[in-house]
ZADO-1210 file (C-alpha; in nm, 4 decimals, padded with zeros to 6 digits):
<atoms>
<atom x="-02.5125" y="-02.4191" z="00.3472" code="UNK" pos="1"/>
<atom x="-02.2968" y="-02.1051" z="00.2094" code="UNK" pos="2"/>
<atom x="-01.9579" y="-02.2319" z="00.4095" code="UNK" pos="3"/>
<atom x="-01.8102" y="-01.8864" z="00.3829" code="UNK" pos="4"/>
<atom x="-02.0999" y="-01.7446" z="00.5936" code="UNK" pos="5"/>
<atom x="-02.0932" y="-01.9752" z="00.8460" code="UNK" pos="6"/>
<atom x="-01.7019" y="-01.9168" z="00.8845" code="UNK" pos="7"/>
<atom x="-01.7826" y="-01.5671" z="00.8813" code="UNK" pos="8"/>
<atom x="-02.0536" y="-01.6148" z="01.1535" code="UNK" pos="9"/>
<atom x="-01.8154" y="-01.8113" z="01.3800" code="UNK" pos="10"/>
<atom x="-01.5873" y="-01.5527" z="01.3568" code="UNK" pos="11"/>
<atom x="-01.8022" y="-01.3142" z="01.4167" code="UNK" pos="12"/>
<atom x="-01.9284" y="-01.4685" z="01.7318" code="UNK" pos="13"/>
<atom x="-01.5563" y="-01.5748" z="01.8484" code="UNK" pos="14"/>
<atom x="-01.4956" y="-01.1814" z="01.8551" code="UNK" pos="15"/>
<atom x="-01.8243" y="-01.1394" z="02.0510" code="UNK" pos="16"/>
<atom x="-01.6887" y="-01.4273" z="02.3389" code="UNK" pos="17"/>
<atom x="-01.3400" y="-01.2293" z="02.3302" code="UNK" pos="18"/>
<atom x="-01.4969" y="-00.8728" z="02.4166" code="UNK" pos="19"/>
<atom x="-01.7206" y="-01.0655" z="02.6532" code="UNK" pos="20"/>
<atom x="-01.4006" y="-01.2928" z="02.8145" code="UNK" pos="21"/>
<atom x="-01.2647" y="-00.9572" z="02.8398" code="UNK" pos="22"/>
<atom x="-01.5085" y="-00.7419" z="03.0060" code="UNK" pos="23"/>
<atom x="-01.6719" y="-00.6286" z="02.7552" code="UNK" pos="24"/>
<atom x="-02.0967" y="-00.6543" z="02.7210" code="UNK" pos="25"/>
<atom x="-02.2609" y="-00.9442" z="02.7539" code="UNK" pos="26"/>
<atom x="-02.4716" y="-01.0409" z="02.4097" code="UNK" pos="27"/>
<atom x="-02.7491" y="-01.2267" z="02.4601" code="UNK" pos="28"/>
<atom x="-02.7448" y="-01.4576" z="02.1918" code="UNK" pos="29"/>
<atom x="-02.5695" y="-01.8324" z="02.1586" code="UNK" pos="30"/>
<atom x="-02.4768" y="-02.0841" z="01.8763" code="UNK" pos="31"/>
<atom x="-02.4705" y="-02.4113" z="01.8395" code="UNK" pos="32"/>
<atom x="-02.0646" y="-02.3294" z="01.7865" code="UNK" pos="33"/>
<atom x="-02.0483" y="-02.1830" z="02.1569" code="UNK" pos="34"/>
<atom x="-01.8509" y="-02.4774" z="02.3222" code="UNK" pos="35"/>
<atom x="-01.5866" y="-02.5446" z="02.0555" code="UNK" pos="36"/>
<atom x="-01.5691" y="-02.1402" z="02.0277" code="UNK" pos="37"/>
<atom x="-01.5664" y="-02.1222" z="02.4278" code="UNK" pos="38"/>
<atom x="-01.2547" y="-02.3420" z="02.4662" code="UNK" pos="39"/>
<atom x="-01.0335" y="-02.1665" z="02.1930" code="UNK" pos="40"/>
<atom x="-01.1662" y="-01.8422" z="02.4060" code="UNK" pos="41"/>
<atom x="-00.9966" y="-02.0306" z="02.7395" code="UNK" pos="42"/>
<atom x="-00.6736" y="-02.1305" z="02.5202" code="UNK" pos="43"/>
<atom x="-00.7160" y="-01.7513" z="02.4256" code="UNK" pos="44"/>
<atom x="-00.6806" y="-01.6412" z="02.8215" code="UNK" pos="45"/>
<atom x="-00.4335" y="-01.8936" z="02.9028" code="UNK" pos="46"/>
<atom x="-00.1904" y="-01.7540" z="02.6483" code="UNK" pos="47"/>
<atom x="-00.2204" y="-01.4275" z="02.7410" code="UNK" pos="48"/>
<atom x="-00.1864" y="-01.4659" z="03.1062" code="UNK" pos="49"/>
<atom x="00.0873" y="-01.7274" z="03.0819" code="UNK" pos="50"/>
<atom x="00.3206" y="-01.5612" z="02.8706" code="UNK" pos="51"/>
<atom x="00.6698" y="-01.7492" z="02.7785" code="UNK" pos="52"/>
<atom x="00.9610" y="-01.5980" z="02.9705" code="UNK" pos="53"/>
<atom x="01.1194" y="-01.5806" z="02.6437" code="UNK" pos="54"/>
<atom x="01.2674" y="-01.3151" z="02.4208" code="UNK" pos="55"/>
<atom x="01.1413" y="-01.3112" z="02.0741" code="UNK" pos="56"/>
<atom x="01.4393" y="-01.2584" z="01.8442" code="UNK" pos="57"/>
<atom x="01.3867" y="-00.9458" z="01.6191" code="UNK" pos="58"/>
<atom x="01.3810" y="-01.1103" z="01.3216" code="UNK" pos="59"/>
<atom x="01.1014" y="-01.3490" z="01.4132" code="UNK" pos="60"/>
<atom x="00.9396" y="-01.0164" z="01.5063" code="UNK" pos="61"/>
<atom x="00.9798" y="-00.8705" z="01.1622" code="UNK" pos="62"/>
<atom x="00.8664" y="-01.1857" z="01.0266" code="UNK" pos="63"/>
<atom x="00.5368" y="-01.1911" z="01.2426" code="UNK" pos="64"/>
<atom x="00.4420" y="-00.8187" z="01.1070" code="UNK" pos="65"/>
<atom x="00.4949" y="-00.8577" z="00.7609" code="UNK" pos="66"/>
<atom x="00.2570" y="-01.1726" z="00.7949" code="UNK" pos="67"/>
<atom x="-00.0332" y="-00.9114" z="00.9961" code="UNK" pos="68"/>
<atom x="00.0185" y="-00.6610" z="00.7470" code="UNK" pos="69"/>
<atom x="00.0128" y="-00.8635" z="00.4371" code="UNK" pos="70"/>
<atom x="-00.3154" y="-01.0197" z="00.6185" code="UNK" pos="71"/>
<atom x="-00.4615" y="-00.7337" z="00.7287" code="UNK" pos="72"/>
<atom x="-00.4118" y="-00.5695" z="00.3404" code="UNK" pos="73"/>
<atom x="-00.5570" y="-00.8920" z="00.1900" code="UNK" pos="74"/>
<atom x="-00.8671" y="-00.8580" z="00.4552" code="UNK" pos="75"/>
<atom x="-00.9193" y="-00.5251" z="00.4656" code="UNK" pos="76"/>
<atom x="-00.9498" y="-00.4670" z="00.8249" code="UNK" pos="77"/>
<atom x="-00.9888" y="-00.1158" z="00.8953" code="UNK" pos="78"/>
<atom x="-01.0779" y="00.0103" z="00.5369" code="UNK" pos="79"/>
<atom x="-01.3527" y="00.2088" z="00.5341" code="UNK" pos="80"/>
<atom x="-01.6542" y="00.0558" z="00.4095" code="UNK" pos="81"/>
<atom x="-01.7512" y="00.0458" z="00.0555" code="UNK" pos="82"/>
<atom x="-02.1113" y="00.2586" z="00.0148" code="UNK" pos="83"/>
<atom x="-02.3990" y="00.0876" z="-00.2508" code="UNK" pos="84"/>
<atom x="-02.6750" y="00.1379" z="-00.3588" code="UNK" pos="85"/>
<atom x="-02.8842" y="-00.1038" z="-00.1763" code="UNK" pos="86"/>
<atom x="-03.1951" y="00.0856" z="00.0476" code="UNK" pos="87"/>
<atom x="-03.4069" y="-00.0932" z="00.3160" code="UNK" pos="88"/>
<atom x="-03.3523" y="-00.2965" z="00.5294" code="UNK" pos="89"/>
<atom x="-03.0157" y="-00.4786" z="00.4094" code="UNK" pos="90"/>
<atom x="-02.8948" y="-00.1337" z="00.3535" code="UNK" pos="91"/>
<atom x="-02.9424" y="-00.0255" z="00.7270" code="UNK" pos="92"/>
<atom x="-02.7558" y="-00.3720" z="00.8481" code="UNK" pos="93"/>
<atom x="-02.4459" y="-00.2620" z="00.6088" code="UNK" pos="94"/>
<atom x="-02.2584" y="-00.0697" z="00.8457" code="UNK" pos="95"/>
<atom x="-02.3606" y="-00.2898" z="01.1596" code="UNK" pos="96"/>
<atom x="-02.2385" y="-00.6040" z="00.9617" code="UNK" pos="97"/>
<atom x="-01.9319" y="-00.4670" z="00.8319" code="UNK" pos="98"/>
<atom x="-01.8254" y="-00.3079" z="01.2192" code="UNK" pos="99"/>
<atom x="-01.8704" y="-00.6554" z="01.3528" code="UNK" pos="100"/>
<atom x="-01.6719" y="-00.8053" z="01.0772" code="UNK" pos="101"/>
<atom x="-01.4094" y="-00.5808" z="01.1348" code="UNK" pos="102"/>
<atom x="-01.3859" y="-00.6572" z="01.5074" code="UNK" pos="103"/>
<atom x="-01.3782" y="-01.0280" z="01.4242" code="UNK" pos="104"/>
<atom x="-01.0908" y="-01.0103" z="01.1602" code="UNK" pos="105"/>
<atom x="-00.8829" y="-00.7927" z="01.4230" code="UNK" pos="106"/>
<atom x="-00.9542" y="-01.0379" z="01.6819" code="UNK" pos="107"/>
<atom x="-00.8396" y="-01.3024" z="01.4948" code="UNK" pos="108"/>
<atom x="-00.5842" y="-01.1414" z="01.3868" code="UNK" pos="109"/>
<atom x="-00.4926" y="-01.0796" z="01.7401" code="UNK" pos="110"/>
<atom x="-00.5181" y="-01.4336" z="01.8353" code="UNK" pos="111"/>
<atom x="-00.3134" y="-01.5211" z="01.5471" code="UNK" pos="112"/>
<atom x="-00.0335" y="-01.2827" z="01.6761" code="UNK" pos="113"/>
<atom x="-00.0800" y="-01.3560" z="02.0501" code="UNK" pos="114"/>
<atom x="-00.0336" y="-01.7521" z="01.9407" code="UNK" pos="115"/>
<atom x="00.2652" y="-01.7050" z="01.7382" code="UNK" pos="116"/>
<atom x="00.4128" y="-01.5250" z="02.0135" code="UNK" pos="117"/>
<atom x="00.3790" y="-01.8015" z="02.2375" code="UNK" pos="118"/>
<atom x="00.4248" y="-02.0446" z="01.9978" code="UNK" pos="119"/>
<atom x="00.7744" y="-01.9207" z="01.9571" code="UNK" pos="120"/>
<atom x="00.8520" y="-01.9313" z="02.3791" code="UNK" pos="121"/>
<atom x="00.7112" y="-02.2819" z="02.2943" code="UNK" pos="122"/>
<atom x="00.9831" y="-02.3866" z="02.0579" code="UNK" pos="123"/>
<atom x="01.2430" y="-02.2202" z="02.2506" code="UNK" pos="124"/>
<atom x="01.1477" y="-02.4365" z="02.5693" code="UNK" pos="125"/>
<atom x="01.1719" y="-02.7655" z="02.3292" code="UNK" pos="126"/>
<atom x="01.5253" y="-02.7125" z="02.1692" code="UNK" pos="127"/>
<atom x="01.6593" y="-02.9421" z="02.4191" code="UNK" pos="128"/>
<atom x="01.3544" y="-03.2146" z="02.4190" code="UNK" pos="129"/>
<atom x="01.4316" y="-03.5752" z="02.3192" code="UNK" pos="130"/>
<atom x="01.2829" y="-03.8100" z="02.1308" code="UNK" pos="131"/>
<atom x="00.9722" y="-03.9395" z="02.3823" code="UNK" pos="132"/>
<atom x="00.9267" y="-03.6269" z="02.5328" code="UNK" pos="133"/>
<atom x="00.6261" y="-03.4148" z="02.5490" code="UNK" pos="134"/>
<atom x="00.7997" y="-03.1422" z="02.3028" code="UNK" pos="135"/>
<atom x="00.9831" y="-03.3265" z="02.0883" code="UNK" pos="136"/>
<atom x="00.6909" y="-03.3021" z="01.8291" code="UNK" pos="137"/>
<atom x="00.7230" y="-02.9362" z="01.8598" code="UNK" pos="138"/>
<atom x="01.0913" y="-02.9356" z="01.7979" code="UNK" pos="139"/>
<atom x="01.0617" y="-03.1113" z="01.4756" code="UNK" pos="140"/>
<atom x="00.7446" y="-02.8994" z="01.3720" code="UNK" pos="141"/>
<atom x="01.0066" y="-02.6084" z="01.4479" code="UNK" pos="142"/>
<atom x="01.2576" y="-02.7316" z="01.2358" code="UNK" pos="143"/>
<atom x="01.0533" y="-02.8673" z="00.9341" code="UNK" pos="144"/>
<atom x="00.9230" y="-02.4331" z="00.9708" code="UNK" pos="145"/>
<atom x="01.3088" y="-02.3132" z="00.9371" code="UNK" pos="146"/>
<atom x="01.3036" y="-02.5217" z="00.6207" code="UNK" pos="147"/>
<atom x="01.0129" y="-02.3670" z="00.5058" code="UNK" pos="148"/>
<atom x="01.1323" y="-02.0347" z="00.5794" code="UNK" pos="149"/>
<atom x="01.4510" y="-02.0656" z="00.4088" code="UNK" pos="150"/>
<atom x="01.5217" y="-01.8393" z="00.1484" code="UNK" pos="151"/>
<atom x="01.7772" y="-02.0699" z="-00.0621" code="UNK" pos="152"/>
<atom x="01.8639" y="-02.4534" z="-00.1723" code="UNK" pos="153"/>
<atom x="02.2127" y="-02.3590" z="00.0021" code="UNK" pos="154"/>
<atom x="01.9577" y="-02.2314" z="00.3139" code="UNK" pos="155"/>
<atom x="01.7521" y="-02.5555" z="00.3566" code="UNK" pos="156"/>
<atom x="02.0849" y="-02.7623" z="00.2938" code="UNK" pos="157"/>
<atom x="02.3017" y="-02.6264" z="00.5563" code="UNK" pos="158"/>
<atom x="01.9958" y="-02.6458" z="00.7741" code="UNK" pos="159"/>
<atom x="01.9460" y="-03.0432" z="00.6728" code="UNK" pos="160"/>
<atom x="02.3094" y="-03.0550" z="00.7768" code="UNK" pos="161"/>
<atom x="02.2508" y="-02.8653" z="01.1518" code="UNK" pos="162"/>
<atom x="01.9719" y="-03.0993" z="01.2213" code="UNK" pos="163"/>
<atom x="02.1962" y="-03.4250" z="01.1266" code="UNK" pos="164"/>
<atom x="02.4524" y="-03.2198" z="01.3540" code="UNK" pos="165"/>
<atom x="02.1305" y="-03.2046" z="01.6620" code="UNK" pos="166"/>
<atom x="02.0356" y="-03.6065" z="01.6008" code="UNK" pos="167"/>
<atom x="02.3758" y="-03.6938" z="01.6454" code="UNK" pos="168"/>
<atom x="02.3738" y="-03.4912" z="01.9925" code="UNK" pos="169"/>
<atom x="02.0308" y="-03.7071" z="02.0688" code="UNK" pos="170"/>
<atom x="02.1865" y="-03.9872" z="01.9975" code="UNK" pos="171"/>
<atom x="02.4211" y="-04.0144" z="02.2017" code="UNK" pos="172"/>
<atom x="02.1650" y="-03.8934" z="02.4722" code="UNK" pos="173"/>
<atom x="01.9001" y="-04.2096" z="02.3962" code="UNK" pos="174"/>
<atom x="02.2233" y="-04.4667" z="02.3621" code="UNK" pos="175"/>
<atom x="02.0442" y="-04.6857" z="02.6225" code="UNK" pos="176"/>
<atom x="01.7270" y="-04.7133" z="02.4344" code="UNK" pos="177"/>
<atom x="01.8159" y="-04.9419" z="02.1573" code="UNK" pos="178"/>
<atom x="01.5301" y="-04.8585" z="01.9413" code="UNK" pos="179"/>
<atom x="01.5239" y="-04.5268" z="01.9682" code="UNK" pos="180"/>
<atom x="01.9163" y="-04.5064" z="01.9306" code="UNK" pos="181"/>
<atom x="01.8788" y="-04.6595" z="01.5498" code="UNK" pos="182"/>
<atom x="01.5319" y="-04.4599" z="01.4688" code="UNK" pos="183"/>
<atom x="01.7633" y="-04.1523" z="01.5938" code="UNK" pos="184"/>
<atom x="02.0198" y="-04.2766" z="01.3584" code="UNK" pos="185"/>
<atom x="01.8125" y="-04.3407" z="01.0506" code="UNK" pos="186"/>
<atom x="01.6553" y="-03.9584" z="01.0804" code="UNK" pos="187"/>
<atom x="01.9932" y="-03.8278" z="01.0718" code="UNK" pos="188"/>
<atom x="02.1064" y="-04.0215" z="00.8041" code="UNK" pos="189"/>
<atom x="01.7935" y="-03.9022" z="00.6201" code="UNK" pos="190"/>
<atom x="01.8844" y="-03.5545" z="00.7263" code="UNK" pos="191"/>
<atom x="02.2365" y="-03.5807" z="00.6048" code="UNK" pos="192"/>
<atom x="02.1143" y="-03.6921" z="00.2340" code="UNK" pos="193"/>
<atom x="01.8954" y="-03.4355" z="00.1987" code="UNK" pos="194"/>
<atom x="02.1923" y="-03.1411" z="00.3335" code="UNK" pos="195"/>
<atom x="02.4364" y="-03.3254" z="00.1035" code="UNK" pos="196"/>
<atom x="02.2272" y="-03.3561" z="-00.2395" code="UNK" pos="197"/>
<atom x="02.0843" y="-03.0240" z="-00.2115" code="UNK" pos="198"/>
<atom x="02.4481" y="-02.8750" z="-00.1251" code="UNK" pos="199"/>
<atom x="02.6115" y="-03.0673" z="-00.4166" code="UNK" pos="200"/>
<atom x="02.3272" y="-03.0031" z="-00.6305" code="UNK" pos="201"/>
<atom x="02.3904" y="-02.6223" z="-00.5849" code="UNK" pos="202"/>
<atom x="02.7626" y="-02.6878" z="-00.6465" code="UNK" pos="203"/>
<atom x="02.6975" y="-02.8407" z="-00.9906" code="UNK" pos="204"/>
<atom x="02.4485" y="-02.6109" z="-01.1023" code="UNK" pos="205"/>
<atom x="02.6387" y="-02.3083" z="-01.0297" code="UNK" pos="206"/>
<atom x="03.0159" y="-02.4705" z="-01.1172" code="UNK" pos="207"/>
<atom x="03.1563" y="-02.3456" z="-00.7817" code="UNK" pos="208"/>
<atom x="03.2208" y="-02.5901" z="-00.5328" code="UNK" pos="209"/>
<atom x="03.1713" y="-02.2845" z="-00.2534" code="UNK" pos="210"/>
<atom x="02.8453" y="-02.4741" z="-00.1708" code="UNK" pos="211"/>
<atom x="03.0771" y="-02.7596" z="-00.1035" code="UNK" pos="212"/>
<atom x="03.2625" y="-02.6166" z="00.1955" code="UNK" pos="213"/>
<atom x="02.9782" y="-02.6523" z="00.4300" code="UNK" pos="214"/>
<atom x="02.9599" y="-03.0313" z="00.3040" code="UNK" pos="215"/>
<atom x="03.3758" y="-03.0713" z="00.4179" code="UNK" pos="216"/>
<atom x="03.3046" y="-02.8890" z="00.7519" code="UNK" pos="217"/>
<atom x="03.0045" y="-03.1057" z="00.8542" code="UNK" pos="218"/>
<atom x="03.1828" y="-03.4417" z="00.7821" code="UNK" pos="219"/>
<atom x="03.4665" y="-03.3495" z="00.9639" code="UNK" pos="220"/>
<atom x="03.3085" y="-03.2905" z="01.2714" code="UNK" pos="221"/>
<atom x="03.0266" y="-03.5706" z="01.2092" code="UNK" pos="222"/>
<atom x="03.2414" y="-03.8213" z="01.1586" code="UNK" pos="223"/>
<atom x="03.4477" y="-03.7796" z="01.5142" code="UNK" pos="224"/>
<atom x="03.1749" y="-03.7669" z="01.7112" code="UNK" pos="225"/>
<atom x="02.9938" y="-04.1202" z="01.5066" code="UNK" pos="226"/>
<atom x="03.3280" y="-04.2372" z="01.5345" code="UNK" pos="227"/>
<atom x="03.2491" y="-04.2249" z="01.9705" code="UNK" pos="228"/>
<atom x="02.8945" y="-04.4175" z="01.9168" code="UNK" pos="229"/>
<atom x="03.1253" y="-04.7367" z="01.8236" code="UNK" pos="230"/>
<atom x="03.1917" y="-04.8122" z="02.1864" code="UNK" pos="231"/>
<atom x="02.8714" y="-04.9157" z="02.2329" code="UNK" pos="232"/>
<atom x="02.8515" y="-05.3016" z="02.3512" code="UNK" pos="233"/>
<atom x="02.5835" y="-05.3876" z="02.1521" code="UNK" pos="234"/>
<atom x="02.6977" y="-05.5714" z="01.7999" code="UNK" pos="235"/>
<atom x="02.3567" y="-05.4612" z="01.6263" code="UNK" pos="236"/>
<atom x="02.4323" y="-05.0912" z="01.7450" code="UNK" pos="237"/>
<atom x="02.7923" y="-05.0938" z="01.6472" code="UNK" pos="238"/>
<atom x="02.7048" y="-05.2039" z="01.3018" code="UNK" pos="239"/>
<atom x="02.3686" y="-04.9474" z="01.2708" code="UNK" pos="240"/>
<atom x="02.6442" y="-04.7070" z="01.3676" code="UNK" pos="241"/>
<atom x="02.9026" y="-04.8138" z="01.0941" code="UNK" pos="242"/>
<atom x="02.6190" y="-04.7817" z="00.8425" code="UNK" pos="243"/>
<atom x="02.6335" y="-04.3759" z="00.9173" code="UNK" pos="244"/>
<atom x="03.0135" y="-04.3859" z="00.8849" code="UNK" pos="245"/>
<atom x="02.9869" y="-04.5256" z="00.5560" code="UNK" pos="246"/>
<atom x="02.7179" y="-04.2676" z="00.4460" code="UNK" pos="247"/>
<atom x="02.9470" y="-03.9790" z="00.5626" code="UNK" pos="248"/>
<atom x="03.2397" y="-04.1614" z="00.3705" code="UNK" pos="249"/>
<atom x="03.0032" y="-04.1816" z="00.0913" code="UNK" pos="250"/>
<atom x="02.9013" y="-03.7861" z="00.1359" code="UNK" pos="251"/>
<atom x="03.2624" y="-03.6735" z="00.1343" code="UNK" pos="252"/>
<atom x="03.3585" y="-03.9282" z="-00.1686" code="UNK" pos="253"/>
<atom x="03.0598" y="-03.7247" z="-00.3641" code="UNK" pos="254"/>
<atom x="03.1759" y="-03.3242" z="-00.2869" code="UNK" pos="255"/>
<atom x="03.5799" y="-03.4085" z="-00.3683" code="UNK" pos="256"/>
<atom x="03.4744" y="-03.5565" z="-00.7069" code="UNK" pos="257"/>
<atom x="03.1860" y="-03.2860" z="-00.7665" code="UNK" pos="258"/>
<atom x="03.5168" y="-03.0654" z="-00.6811" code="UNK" pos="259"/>
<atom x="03.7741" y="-03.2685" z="-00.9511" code="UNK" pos="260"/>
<atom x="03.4966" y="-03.2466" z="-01.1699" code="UNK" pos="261"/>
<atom x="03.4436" y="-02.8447" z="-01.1543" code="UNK" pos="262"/>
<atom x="03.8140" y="-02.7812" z="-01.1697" code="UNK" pos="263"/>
<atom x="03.8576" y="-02.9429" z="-01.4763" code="UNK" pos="264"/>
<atom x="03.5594" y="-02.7760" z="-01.6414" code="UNK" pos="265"/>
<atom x="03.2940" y="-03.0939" z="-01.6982" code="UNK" pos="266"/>
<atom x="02.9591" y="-02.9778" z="-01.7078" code="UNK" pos="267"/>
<atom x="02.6854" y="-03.0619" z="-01.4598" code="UNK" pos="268"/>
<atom x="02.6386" y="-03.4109" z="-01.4218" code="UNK" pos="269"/>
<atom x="02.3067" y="-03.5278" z="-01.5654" code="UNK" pos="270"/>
<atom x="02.2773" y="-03.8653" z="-01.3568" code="UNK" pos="271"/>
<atom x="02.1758" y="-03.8095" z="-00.9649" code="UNK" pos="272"/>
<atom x="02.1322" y="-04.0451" z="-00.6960" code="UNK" pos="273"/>
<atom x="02.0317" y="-03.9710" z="-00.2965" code="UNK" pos="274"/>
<atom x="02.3332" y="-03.7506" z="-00.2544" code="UNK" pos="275"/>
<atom x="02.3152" y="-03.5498" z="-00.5465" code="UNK" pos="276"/>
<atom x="02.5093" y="-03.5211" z="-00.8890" code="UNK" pos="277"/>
<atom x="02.7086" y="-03.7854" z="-00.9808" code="UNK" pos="278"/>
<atom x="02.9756" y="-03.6853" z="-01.1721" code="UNK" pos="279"/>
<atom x="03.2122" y="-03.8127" z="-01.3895" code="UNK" pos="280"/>
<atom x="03.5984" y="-03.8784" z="-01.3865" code="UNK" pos="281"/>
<atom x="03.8069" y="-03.6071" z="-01.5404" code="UNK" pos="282"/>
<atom x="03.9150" y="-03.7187" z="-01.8866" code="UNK" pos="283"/>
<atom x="04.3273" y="-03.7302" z="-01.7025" code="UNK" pos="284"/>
<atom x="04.1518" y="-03.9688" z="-01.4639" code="UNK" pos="285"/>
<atom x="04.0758" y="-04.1992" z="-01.6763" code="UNK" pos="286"/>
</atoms>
């Protein structure tokens, strides 16, 4: 079976439940796709009648209609159609066929719009959700779409860095849940590796340890507030938490010799390891 008519056909017919859903005529036809098609028509509804009491920043706004226009270019929804030279009876279905494709594209395209919309109250509600709630998936599916999104490898690092910053804070929050506590732990610790190396990476690359100052700020902060976790009564958690300590230690050994090294005019360092460059000693140093 051709796979791009079919998709074509359920989209077709998806627009045909939408007008229908929303008053529009009834068409008295049905496909075996009807009750998969019927229940994204419901989701449909229930976004548009429970809309998020959230406002949409104007940059996601921007965002969302560069995507319609780029897909509505690509598509060609609302182009006039192209004439041929085709006679009978295919000829008299052209304009029929291509007016019904239209309407599906734009109601997808609608749907597509109407979904990020809510998607975005959606990720708003979960910026405070903890590992084991209902929206915690959603916050990390939010985050892992900033990184995406991100426009530079000094971007995406300082990002890696604000989510190690946000595990810490649920952390502390899940400190009676043992396991969850050190899973908590490890994902900031991966987090902080990948902020570091891509940070440092930049640094060497460039020779300007500028990319380095968001590196010194995060440890300084990071490292008070692990410092706190040490409290805890456990032994096992006391030494999961010294185990981030000695990363950050680690993190802030790596940018002050990346600096020593770019003062003193070495070039970029051709062995890496999980936190980036490693350079070497400055030829005084040694």
């Amino acid at each position: 079976m051709d796979s791009d008519l079919f998709s074509r056909r359920r989209a077709e017919r998806f627009a045909q439940l939408l007008d229908e859903a929303n008053g529009g005529r009834r068409h008295h036809v049905r496909s075996r796709a009807d009750d998969e098609l019927t229940a994204l028509v419901a989701v449909s509804r229930r976004l548009t009648a429970d809309r998020p009491d959230v406002e949409v920043d104007a940059e996601f706004r921007t965002g969302l209609r560069a995507m319609l226009v780029a897909t509505v270019e690509r598509e060609g929804v609302g182009a006039p159609a192209k004439t041929g030279t085709a006679t009978g009876v295919r000829g008299s279905l052209l304009p029929a066929m291509t007016g019904r494709r239209a309407r599906a594209r734009g109601a997808i395209l609608v749907g597509v719009a109407a979904g990020a919309i809510a998607l975005s109250g959606i990720s708003a509600a979960s910026e405070n959700a903890l590992p084991g709630d209902a929206l915690y998936g959603m916050k990390r599916s939010t985050e892992r779409a900033q990184l995406a999104l991100a426009s530079s490898d000094i971007s995406r690092g300082q990002l890696f860095l604000d989510f190690a910053r946000t595990r810490l804070d649920e952390a502390a929050t899940v400190r009676d849940d043992r396991l969850g506590f050190s899973a908590v732990l490890d994902d900031m610790d991966a987090d902080t590796r990948q902020g570091v190396r891509l940070l440092t990476t930049v640094a060497a690359q460039r020779s300007d340890p500028a990319a380095l100052d968001a590196v010194d700020t995060f440890l300084g902060g990071q490292r008070r507030v692990v410092s706190g976790l040490l409290d805890r009564s456990d032994h096992a958690d006391r030494d999961r938490t010294r185990r981030s300590l000695a990363l950050l230690d680690a993190a802030g050994q790596r940018a002050d010799a990346l600096r020593e090294a770019i003062a003193c005019g070495l070039p970029a360092p051709a062995a890496s390891d999980a936190l980036g460059p490693a350079p070497a000693a400055c030829p005084g140093d040694r």
